[in-house]
N, C-alpha and C positions, 0 to 999 in steps of 0.2 A: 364503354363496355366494362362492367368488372372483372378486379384482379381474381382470379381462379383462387382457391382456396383448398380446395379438394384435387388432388392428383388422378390420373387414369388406374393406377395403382391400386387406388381405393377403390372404384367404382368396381373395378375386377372381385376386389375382394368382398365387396357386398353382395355380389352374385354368386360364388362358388365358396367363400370361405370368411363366415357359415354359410351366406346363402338368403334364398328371401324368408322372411318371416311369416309363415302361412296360420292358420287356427290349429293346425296341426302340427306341427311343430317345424325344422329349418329344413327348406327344400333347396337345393343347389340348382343355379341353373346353367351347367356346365356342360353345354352343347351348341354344337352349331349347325345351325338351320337357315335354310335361305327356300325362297321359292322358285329361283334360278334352277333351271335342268343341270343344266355342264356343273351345279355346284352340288346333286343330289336330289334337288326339287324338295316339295313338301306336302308328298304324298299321304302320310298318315296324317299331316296335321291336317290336313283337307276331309281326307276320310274322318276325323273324328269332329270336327268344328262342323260339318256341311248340315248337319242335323243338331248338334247338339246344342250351339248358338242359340236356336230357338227353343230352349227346355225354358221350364218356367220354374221358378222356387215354388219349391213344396209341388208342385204341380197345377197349381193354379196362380203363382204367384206373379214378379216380374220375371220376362224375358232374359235370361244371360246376356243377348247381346244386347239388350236397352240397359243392362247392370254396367259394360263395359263401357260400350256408344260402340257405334255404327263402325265410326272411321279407326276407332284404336282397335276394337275387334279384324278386322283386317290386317292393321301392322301386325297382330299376334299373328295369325296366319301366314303372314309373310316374316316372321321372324324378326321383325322389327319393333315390337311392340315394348312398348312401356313396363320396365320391372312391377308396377302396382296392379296392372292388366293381369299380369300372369297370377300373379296371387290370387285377384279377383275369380279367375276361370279356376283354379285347385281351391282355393275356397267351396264354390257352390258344387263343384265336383263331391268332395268328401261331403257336403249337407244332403246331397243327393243322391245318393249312391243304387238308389232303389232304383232311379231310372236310366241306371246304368247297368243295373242288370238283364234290361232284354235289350240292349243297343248294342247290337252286332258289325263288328268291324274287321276290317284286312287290314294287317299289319305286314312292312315288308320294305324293299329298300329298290333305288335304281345301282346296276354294280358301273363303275369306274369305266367298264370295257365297253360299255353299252347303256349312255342315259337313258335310251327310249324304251328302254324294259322295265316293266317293276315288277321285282321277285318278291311273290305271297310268301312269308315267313310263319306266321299262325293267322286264325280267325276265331271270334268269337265273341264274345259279351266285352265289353270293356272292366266288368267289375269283374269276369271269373278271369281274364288276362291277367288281371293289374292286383284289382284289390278286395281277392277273393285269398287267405290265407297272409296278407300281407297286413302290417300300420298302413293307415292312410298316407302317412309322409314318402314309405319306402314304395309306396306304391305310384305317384307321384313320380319319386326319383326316377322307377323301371321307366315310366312314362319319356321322362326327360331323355334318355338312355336310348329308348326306343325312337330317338328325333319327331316328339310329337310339339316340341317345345324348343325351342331354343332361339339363337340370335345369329346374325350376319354381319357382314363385317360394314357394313351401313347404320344397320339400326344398336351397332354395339358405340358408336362413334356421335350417332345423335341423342343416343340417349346419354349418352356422356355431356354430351352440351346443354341440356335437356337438366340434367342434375347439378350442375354446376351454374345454372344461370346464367348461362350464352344467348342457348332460344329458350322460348316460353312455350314452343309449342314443336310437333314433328314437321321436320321438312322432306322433303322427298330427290333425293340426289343420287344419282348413277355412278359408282366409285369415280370415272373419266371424269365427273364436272364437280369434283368436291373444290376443284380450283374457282370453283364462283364463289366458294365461301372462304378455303384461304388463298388469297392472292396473289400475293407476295413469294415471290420465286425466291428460295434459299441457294444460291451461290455458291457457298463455301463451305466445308464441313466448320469452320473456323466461326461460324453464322450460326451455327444447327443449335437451336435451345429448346429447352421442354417445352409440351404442347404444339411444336412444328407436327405438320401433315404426311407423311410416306404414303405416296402419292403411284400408283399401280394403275393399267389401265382398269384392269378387274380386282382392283382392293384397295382397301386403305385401310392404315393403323397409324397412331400417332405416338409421339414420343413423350415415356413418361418421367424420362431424365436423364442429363447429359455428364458423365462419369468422369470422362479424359480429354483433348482434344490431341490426339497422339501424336500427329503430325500435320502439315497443312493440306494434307489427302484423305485423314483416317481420325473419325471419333467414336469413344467408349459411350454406347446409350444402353437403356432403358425403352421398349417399345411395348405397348400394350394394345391388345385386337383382338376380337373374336374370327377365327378360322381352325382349320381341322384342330378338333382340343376344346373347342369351346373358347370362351374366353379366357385370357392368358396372360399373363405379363411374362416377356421375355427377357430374360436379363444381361447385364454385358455383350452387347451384341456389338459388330465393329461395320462401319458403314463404311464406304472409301468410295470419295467422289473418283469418276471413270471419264477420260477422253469420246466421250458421246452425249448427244443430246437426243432429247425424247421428242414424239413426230409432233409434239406442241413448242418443241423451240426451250426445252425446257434442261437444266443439266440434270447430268446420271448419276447415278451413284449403286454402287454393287453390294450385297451385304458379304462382309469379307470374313468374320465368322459369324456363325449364326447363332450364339449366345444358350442360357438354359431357361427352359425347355427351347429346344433348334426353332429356331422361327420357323412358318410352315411356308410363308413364301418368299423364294430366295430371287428373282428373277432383277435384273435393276430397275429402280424407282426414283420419281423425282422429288423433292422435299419441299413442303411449300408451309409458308407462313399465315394467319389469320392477325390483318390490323387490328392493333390496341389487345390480343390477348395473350396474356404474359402470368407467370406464377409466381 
């Protein structure tokens, strides 16, 4: 396995700061989307992708989703998708924009109290929404804003392996079984080094650097994830191994502060290693 070269850090910042490099100028894609209900679902990006996949360039040209493929097209929709994907789809968006003027859409959100609702917010064309009075990039951005785009805390983590030359390609893994790919149980905060796993039954994020080992309970990290915020790097965060183990047999550990920007989940996690990959 290669030594990593590129930190979670970076990855973060090529997506929000600047952002991806689109024909129109740098779109940030600093949102989180998932197609999980309990996590918001991905209601517009379904409403806009369900018809729009099949547009053709210029109108008679290639299919969008024969421009993407099949199977990455879908990660897009599931929030998992390839940062080169996402371009691709605001690419052919701005070339097109004609026929985005009679493609009528509901935009709108599930609220917190009640996933099984989704509240219409507006309706109407996608260009007189978006990118009717707007640049094509700031139009875009509303896009992203509007959670028609974004990542989960899955597809921010493969595509980070993805970039850095772990996998070659996307794999498909339920935050609970990311322990198939890193194996190796971390024990000790005394143990915890960059690139370890924080391991949630419903999320994962990984650490983008190990600051302090403060005590033989308690170490200064660096964690990096996409969750409420988009993707994120959180900084100085204090982890403290806890008198529990997780229903896998696995040790606890509590986040004891929550670092800047507050990490978004606080709940205890277990920390797990991937053999041979080190920075």
């Amino acid at each position: 396995m290669p030594m990593v070269n590129r930190l979670p850090y970076e990855f973060v910042d090529s997506m929000i700061d600047p952002g991806l490099d689109t024909n129109v100028g740098l779109v940030p894609l600093s949102q989180y989307m998932s197609s999980n209900r309990h996590n918001g679902d991905n209601d517009n990006t379904h409403n806009l992708m369900k018809n729009m996949r099949w547009f053709k360039e210029g109108g008679k040209g290639p299919m969008l989703d024969d421009m993407v493929g099949r199977t990455r097209m879908e990660l897009v929709i599931k929030g998992q998708g390839r940062p080169d994907d996402f371009v691709k789809v605001w690419n052919f968006m701005c070339k097109n924009k004609n026929q985005l003027d009679t493609y009528r859409i509901n935009v709108g959100y599930r609220p917190r109290s009640n996933r099984s609702e989704f509240i219409v917010q507006k309706h109407g064309t996608v260009y007189d929404l978006y990118f009717k009075n707007h640049s094509d990039a700031t139009a875009l951005s509303m896009m992203v804003e509007d959670r028609f785009f974004g990542m989960d805390c899955i597809g921010f983590l493969a595509n980070y392996l993805i970039e850095v030359g772990v996998w070659s390609e996307y794999q498909a893994y339920e935050p609970a079984r990311w322990d198939r790919v890193f194996t190796q149980e971390v024990k000790s905060t005394n143990d915890v080094e960059a690139l370890n796993l924080l391991l949630w039954k419903g999320h994962v994020a990984i650490v983008d650097w190990v600051w302090d080992y403060v005590d033989d309970r308690t170490v200064k990290v660096d964690i990096c994830q996409c969750s409420r915020g988009g993707p994120q790097c959180n900084e100085h965060v204090y982890l403290q191994k806890i008198n529990s183990i997780s229903s896998k047999g696995y040790q606890l550990y509590k986040v004891l502060g929550a670092g800047t920007p507050r990490m978004p989940v606080d709940e205890p996690m277990s920390i797990m290693r991937m053999p041979g990959l080190f920075w």
